[in-house]
C-alpha positions as CSV (number, residue, x, y, z in Angstrom):
1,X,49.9,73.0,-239.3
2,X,50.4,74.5,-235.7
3,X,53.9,76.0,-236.9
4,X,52.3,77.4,-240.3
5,X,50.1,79.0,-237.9
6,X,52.4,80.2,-235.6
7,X,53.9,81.7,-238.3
8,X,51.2,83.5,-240.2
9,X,50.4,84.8,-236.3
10,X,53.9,86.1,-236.1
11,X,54.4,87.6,-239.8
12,X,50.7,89.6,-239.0
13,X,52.2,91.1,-235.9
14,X,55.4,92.5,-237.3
15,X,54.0,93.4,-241.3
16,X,53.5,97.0,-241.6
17,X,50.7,99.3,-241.6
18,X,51.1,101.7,-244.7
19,X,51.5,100.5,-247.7
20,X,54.4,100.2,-249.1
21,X,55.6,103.1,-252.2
22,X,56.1,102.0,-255.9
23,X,59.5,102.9,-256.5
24,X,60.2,104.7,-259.9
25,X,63.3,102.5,-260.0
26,X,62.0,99.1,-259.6
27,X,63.1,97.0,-262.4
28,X,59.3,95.3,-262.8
29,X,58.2,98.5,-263.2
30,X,61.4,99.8,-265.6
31,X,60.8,96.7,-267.7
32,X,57.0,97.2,-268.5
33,X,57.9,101.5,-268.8
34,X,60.1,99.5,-271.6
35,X,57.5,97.4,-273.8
36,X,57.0,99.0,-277.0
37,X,55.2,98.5,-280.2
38,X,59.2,96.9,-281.1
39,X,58.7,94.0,-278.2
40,X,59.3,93.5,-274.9
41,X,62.1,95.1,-274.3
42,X,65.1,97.3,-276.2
43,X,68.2,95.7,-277.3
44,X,70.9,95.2,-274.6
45,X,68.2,96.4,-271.8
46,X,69.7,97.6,-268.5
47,X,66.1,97.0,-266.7
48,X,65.5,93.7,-268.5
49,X,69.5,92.3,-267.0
50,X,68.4,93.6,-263.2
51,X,65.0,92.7,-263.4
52,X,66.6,88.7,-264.1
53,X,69.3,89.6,-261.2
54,X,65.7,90.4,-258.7
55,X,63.9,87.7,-259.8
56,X,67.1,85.2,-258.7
57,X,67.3,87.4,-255.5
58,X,64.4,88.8,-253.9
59,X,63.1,87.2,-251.0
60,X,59.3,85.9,-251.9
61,X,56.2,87.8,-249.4
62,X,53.5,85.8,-250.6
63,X,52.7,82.6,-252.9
64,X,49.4,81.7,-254.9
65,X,47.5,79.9,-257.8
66,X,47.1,81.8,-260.7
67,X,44.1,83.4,-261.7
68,X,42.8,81.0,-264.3
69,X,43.6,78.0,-262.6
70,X,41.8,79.6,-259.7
71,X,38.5,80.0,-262.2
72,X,38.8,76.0,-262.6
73,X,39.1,75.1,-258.9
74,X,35.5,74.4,-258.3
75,X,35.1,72.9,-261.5
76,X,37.2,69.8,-261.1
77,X,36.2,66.3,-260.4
78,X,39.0,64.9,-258.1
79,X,37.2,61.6,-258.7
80,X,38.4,61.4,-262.4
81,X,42.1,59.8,-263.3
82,X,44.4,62.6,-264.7
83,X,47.1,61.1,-266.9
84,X,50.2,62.6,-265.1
85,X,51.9,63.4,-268.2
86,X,49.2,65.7,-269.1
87,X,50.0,67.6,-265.9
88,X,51.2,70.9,-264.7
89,X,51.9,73.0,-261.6
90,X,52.2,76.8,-261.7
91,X,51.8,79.4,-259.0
92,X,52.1,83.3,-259.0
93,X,55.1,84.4,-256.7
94,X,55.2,87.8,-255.3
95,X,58.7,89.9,-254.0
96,X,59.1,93.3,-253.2
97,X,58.7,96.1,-255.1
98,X,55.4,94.8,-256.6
99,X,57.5,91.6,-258.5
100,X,55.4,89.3,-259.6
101,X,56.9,86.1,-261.4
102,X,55.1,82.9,-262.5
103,X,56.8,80.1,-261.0
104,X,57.1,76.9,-263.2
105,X,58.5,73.9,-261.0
106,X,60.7,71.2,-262.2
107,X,58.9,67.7,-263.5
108,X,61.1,66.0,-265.8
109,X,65.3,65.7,-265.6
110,X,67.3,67.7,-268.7
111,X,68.3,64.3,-270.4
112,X,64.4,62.9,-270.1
113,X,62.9,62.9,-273.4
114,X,58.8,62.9,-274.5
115,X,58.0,59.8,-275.0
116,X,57.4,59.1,-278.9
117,X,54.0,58.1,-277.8
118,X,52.3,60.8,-275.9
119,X,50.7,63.5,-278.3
120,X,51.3,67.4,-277.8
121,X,48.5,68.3,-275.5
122,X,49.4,65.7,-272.6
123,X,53.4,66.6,-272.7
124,X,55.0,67.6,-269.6
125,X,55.6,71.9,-268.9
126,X,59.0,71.6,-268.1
127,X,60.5,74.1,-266.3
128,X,64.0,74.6,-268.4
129,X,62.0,74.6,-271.6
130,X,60.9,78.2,-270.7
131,X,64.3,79.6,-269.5
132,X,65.6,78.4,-272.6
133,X,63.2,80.1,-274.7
134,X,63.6,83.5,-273.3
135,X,67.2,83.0,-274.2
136,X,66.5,82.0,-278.2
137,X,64.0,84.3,-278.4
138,X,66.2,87.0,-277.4
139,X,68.9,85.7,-279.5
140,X,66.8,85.7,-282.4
141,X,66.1,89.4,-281.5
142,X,62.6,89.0,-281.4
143,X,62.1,90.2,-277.5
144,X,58.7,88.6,-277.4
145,X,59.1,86.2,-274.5
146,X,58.8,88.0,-271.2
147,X,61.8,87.4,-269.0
148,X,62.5,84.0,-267.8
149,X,65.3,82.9,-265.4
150,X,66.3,79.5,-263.1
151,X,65.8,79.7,-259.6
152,X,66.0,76.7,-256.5
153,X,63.1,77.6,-254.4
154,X,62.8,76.5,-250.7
155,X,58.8,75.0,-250.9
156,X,58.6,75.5,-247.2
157,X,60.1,79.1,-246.5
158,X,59.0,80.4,-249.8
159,X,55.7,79.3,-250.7
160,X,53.9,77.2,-247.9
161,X,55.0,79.7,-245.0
162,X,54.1,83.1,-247.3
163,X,51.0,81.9,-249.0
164,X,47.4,82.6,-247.4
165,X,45.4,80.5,-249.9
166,X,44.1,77.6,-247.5
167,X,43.7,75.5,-250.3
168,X,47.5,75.8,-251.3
169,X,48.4,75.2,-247.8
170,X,46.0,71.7,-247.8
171,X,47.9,69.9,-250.6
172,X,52.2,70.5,-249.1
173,X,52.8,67.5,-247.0
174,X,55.9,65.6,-246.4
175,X,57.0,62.4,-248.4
176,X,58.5,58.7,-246.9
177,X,61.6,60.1,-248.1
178,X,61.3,63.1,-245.7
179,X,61.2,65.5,-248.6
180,X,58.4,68.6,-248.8
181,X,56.2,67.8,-251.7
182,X,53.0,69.8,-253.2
183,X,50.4,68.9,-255.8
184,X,47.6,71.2,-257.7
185,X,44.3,70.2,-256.2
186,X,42.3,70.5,-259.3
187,X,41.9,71.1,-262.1
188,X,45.3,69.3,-263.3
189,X,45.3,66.9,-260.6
190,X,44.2,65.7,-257.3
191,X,47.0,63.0,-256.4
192,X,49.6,63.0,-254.4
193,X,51.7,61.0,-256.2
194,X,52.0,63.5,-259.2
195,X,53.4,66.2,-257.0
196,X,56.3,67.9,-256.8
197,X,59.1,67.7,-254.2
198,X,62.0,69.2,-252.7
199,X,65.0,68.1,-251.8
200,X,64.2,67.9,-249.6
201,X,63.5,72.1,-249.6
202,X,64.8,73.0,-252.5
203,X,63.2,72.7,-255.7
204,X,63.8,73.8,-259.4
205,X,62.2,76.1,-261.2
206,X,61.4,78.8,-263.7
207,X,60.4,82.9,-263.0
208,X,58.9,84.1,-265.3
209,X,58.0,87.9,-264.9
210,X,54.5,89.0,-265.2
211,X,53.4,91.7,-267.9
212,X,51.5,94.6,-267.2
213,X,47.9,94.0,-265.9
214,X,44.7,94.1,-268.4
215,X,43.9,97.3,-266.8
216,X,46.9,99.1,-267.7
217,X,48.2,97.1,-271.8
218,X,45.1,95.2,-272.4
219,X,45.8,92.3,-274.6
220,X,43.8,89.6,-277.1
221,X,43.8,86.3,-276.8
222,X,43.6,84.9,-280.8
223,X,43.1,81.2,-282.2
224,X,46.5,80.5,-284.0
225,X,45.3,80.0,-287.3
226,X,47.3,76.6,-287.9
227,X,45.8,75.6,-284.5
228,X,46.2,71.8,-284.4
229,X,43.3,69.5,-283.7
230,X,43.4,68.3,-279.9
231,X,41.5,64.9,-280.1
232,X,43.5,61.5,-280.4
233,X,42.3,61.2,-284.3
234,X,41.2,64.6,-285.9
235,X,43.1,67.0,-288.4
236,X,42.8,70.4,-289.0
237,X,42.3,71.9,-292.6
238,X,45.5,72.9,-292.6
239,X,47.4,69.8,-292.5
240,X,45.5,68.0,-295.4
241,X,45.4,71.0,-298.0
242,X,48.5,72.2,-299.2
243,X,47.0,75.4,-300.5
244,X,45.3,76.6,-296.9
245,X,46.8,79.5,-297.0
246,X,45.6,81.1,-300.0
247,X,42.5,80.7,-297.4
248,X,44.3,82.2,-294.7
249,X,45.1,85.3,-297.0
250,X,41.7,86.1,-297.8
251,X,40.8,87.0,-294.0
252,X,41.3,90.1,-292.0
253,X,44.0,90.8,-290.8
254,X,45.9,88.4,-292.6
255,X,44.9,89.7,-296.0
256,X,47.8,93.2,-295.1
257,X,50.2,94.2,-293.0
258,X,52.5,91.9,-290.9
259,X,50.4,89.8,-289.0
260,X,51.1,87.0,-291.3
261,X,54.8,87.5,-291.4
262,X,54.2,87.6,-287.8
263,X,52.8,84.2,-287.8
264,X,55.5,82.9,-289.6
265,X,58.3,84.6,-287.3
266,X,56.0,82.2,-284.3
267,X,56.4,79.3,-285.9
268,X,60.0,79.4,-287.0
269,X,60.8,79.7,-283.1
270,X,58.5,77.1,-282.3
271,X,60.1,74.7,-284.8
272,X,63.5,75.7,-282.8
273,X,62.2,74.7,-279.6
274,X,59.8,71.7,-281.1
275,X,56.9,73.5,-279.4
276,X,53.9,72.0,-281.1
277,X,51.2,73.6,-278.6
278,X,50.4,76.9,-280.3
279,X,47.0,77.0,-280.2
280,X,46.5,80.6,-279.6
281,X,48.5,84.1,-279.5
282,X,48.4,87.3,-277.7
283,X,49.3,90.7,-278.4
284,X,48.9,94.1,-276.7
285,X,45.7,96.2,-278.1
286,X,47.5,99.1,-278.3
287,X,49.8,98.9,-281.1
288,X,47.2,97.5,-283.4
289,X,46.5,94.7,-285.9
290,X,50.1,94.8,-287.1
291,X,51.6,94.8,-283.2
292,X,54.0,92.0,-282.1
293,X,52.9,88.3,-281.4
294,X,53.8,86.9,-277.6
295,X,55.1,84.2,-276.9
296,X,53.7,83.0,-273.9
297,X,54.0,79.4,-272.3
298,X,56.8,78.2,-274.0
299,X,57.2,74.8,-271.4
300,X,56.1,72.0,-274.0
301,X,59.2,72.8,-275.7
302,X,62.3,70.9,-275.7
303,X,60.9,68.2,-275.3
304,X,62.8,65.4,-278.3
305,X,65.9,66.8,-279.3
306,X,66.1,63.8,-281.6
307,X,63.0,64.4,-283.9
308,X,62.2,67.3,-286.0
309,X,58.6,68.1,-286.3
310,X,58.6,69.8,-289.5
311,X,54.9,70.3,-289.3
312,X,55.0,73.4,-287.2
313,X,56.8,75.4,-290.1
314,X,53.8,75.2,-292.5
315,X,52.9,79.1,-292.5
316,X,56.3,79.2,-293.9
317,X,56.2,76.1,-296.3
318,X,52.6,77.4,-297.5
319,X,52.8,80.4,-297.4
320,X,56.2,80.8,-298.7
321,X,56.8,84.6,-297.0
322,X,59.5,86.0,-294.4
323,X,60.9,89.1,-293.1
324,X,64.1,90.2,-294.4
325,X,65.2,90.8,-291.0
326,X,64.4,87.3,-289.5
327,X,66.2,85.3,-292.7
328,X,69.5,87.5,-292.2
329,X,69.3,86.9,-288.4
330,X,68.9,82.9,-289.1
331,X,71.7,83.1,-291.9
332,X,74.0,84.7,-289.7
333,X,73.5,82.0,-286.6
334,X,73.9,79.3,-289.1
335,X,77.4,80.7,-289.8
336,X,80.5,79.0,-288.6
337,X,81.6,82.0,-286.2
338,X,78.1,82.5,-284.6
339,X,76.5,79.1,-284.9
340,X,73.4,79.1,-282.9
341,X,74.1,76.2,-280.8
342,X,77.4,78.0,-279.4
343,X,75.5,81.0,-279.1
344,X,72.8,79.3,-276.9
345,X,75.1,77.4,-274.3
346,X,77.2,80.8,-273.4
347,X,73.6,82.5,-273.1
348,X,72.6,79.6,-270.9
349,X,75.3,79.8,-269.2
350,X,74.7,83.1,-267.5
351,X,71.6,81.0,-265.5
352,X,72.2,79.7,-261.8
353,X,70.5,76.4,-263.0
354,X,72.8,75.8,-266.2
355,X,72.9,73.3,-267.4
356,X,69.8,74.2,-269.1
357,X,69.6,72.2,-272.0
358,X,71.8,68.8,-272.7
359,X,74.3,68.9,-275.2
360,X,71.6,66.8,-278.1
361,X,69.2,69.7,-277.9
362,X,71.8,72.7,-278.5
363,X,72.8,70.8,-281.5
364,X,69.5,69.8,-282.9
365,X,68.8,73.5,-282.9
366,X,71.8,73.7,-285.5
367,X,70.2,71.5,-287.4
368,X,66.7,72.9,-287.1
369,X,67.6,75.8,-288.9
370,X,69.4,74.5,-291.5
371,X,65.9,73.0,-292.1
372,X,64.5,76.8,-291.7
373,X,66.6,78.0,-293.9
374,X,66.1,75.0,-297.1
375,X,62.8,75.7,-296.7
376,X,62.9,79.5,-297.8
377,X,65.3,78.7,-300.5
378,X,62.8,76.1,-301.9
379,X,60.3,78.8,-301.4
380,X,62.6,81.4,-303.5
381,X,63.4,79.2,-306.3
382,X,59.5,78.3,-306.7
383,X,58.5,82.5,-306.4
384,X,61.4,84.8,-306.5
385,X,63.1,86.2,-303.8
386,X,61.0,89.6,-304.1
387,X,57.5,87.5,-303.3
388,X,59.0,85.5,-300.5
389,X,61.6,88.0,-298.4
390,X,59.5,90.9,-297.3
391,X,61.8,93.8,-296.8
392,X,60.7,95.0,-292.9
393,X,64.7,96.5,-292.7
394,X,63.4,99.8,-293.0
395,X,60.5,99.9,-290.2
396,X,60.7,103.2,-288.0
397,X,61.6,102.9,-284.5
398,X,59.1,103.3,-282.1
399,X,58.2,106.9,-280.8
400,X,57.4,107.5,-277.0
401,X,53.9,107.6,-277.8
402,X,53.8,103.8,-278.8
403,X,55.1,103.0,-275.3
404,X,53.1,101.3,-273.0
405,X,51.8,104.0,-270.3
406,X,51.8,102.8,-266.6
407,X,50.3,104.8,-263.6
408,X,51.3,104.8,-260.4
């Protein structure tokens, strides 16, 4: 505690007095100039490859808890027992430049698997899950995940000596095996022995860059209509009627437009990852009802490479639609020359922390979307191709207008 102090003492006598410019270059800023009503980012973006390169790089200036899990603080009961497999830490790191990043820490090793027992909602967030999904997601041209990259973070340089939250500082201490730990004091969990530690600095993580702020790309926050139940014994209508989305059809905005086909381009990635904890989607008010779905919080992914949870594809299985554009990007992974798994591991390998997926789970991807991919044909031969493949090959690219508009 002296030293922090020392520390903080020193880093206020030598931090500058003006503020610091926004430069027009900065890749955080280049990548949100790039969001448009297409995704994320364009294909092969020059901003969207440095702004990985920073995030890898750039020294961290300050550390923090995230907003919502700062909302929660005074609401938890450190009294209660929190199952440590429902568990998660996250904090918001800031670099230069304005970067901010979400940092994701390492809790379980690549070859750990969920245990068949625990249900969806008390999985571990594992750090390698989310690097991994910004790499299929981009693969699958999508460009909805925001851009995720491995980094080894030093605990003690790069969050307990930049951080000014008093309460972040409280819970670092140092373990019998001399390594630098932390833990979330509420509202995930209030024991030490569910923390975190470095090795005994370094620790494992995922960056994740931040999007724009409310202010500037306001966004919605929407129940995902095949939300699953989170109680121990409840179902949702969805997964006892067959014909739910005949239901589903009948509602705005589901009833037009590609909202629906946007649903079904969700779930097909989170039946690649075996991400079962879609409970809600976001998307930027701007571009309207038919806009792009993000996909945020990917960490409950990749989780058992050795079960399938078929499940997660009902909006395609019920509702038996699909873009054009997403079935000819599946059937050309699935072939022999660009098979998805092979694909994946030299993407992967372009991370610092690669490994980032064992050798089952690139494979069980293969044959997830084999599974993808029986399940439209059944869907053809029941319908006809011209019900079930909806032609989106044709969709305009986006004007400058349609870009998201950032002030300085």
């Amino acid at each position: 505690s002296r030293r922090h102090k020392l520390y903080r003492e020193e880093l206020n006598l030598t931090s500058p007095a003006a503020p610091l410019p926004l430069r027009p270059e900065a890749s955080w800023l280049q990548f949100h100039l790039g969001i448009s009503r297409d995704g994320l980012y364009p294909r092969s973006s020059p901003a969207v490859n440095r702004l990985l390169r920073d995030m890898q790089d750039f020294t961290t200036i300050s550390a923090d808890y995230s907003q919502d899990e700062k909302a929660l603080l005074g609401a938890c009961d450190c009294s209660q027992i929190v199952k440590p497999s429902g568990v998660h830490l996250k904090l918001v790191l800031r670099f230069q430049d304005f970067g901010k990043a979400m940092f994701k820490p390492m809790r379980q090793k690549r070859d750990e698997e969920t245990p068949e027992d625990f249900f969806y909602f008390v999985d571990f967030q594992r750090h390698n899950a989310e690097i991994a999904a910004f790499h299929l997601d981009r693969i699958l041209d999508f460009r909805r995940v925001p851009p995720t990259v491995g980094r080894l973070i030093n605990v003690t340089k790069e969050i307990l000596e930049v951080t000014k939250n008093e309460i972040l500082q409280s819970v670092f201490f140092v373990s019998p095996a001399s390594n630098v730990c932390f833990f979330a004091k509420c509202p995930y969990m209030c024991k030490t022995e569910y923390a975190v530690c470095g090795n005994p600095h370094l620790l494992e993580g995922s960056l994740s860059a931040f999007l724009p702020s409310l202010n500037l790309a306001p966004r919605l926050s929407i129940p995902n209509p095949w939300i699953r139940s989170y109680s121990f014994d409840g179902k949702e209508e969805w997964e006892v009627n067959p014909l739910y989305c005949n239901t589903v059809r009948e509602i705005y905005p589901y009833s037009n437009g590609n909202r629906l086909l946007n649903i079904v381009d969700m779930a097909i990635f989170d039946f690649l990852i075996g991400n079962m904890d879609r409970h809600h989607y976001e998307m930027f008010t701007k571009f309207g009802d038919d806009g792009f779905l993000l996909h945020l919080d990917n960490a409950r992914g990749f989780g058992r490479h050795s079960h399938d949870e078929t499940s997660i594809l009902a909006p395609l299985s019920q509702c038996c639609i699909i873009k054009r554009t997403t079935l000819l990007r599946l059937q050309l992974l699935a072939e022999p020359e660009y098979r998805l798994s092979d694909v994946m591991r030299e993407s992967l390998l372009q991370d610092r922390l690669a490994p980032v997926l064992t050798e089952p789970h690139l494979l069980a991807l293969d044959r997830r979307l084999q599974l993808i991919l029986k399940a439209v044909q059944k869907c053809i031969e029941s319908y006809g191709e011209a019900k079930v493949v909806a032609n989106d090959t044709m969709q305009r690219e986006a004007p400058a207008s349609d870009r998201v508009k950032l002030t300085t």
